[in-house]
C-alpha positions in Angstrom: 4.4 7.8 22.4 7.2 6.4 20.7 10.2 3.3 21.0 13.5 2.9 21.5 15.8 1.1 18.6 19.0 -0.4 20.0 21.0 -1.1 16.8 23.5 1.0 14.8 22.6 3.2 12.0 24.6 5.6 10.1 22.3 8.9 8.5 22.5 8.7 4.8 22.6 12.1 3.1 22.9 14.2 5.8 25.1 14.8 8.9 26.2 11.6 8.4 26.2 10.8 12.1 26.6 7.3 13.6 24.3 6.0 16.3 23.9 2.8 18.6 20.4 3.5 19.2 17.9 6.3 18.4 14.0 6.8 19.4 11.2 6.9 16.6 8.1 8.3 16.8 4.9 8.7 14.6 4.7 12.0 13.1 1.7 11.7 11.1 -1.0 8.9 10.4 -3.6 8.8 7.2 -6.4 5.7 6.6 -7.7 5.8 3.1 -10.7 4.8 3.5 -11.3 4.1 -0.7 -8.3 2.0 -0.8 -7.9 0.7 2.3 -4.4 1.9 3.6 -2.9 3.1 6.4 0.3 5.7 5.9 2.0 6.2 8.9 5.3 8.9 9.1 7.9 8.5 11.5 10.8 10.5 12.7 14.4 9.1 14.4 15.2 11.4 17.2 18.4 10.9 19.3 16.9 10.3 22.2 13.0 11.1 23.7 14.0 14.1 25.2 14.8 15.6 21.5 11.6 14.6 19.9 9.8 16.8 22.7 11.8 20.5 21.0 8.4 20.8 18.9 7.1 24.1 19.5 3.7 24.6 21.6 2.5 27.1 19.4 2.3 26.3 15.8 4.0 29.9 14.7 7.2 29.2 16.5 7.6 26.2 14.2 10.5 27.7 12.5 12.7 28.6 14.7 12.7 24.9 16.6 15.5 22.9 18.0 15.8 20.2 15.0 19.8 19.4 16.3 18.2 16.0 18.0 16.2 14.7 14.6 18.0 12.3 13.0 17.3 11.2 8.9 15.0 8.8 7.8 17.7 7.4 5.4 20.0 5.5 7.2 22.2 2.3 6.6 22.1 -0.6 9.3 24.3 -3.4 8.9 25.0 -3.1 5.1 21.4 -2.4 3.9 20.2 1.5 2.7 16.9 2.2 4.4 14.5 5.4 3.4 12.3 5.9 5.2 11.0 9.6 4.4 8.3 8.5 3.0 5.0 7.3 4.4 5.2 3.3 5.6 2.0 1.8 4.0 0.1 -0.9 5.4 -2.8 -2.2 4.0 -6.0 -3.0 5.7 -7.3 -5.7 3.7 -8.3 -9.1 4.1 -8.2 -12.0 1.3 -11.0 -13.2 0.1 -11.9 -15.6 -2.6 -14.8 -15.2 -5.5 -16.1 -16.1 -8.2 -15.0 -14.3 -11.4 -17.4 -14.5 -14.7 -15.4 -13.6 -17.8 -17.1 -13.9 -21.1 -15.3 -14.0 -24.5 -16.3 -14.2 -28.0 -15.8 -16.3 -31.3 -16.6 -15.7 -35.1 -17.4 -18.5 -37.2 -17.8 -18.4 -41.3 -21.0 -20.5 -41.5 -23.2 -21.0 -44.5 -27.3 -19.1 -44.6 -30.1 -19.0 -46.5 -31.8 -16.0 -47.4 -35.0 -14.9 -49.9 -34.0 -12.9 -52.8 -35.2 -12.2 -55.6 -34.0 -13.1 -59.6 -34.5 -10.7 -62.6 -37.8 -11.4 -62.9 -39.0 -10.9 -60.0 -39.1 -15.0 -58.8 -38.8 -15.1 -55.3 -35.0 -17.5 -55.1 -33.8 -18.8 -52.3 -29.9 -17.9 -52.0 -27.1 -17.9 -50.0 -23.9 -16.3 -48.5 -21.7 -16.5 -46.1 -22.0 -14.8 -42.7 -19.6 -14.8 -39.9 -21.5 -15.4 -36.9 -20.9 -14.7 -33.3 -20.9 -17.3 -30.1 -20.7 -15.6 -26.8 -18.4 -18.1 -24.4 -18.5 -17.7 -20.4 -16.1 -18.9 -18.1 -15.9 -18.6 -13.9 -12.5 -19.1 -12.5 -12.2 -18.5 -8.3 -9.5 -15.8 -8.0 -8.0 -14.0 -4.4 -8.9 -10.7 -3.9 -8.0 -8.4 -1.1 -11.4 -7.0 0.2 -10.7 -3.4 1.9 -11.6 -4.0 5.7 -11.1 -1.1 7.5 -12.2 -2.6 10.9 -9.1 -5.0 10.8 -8.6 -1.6 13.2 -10.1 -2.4 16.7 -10.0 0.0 19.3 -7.5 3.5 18.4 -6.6 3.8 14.9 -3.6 5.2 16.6 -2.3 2.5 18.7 -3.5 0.2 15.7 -0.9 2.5 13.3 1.9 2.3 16.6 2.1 -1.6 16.4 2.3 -2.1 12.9 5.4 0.5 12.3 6.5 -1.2 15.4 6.5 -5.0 14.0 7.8 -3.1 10.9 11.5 -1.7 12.6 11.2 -5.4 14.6 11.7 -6.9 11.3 14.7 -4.7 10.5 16.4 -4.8 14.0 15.2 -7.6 16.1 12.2 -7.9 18.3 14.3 -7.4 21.6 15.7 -4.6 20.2 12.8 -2.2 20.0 11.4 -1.0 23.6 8.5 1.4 24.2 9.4 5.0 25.9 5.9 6.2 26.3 
C-alpha cells in the first residue's frame, strides 16, 4: 500500500538522479504509547513495481534488488528535504487546566521571646527573625493530553493518511494518488 508523487525531485547525496514522479511507501510504523507519538518510515521507490524486489525470505535480504529505491533526501523546487528519519506525528489533543504554583517570601519582622538576665529574672527580649509567607497562584495553561485513540479503526491506515497529508503539503493535494 503506497502513493504515487507527481512532482520533480532530485536525490540528494546519492545517485543524484532526477525524477518526475516516484512512489512512497511506509516501511516501518511505531506508536509510543508514553509520549504519545506516532513514527512512521517511508521509502521513494521509482515506481510500485520496484518497491515489491523485497525478498520473501528474510535471509535473502542482502542480496536484493535496491536499483529501484530512491533517497529520502531529495530537493523539490529549491527546498532540501530529509526524510531518512522517522516522520513524527503526535497523538495529542489540547486541553486546558488549572495550574497551582506556589512561591515563597522572607520578611525581617520584629519577635518577642523569654530569656533570661544574669540573675536569673525571667526578661522579655527580642530579635529579629526572617519569616516565611508561602504565596499560591493558579493560572489556566494548554497542555497537550496524550490521546492515543485520536487512532480509530487500523493504526496503520491511521499512520498512511497522516504521511499522506504530510507529502500533500510539500507537493500538492492532486499530486499524490494511491497505488494500492
Amino acid at each position: 500500500m503506497g502513493f504515487i508523487v507527481t512532482g520533480s525531485i532530485t536525490e540528494s547525496g546519492g545517485q543524484n538522479r532526477a525524477v518526475d514522479s516516484f512512489y512512497v511507501r511506509i516501511e516501518n510504523y511505531v506508536i509510543h504509547k508514553t509520549t504519545g507519538d506516532l513514527f512512521a518510515n517511508t521509502a521513494h521507490y521509482i515506481s510500485k513495481d520496484s518497491s515489491s524486489a523485497h525478498p520473501v525470505y528474510k535471509e535473502d535480504f542482502v542480496g536484493m534488488d535496491a536499483s529501484g529505491m530512491l533517497s529520502n533526501q531529495f530537493t523539490h523546487n529549491d527546498t532540501v528535504y530529509n526524510f531518512s528519519y522517522p516522520h513524527e506525528f503526535h497523538l495529542t489533543e489540547s486541553v486546558q487546566i488549572t495550574e497551582t504554583s506556589y512561591s515563597s517570601s522572607f520578611e525581617d519582622q520584629s519577635v518577642e521571646y523569654i530569656d533570661f538576665d544574669d540573675d536569673g529574672n525571667e526578661i522579655t527580649a527580642t530579635r529579629i527573625e526572617a519569616i516565611e509567607t508561602i504565596h499560591t497562584s493558579s493560572e489556566e495553561v494548554t497542555k497537550s493530553r496524550i490521546d492515543i485513540n485520536v487512532i480509530t479503526g487500523s493504526a496503520y491506515q491511521y499512520a498512511y493518511k497522516v504521511v499522506k497529508d504530510k507529502y500533500k503539503d510539500i507537493f500538492g493535494a492532486s499530486n499524490i494518488n494511491d497505488e494500492i
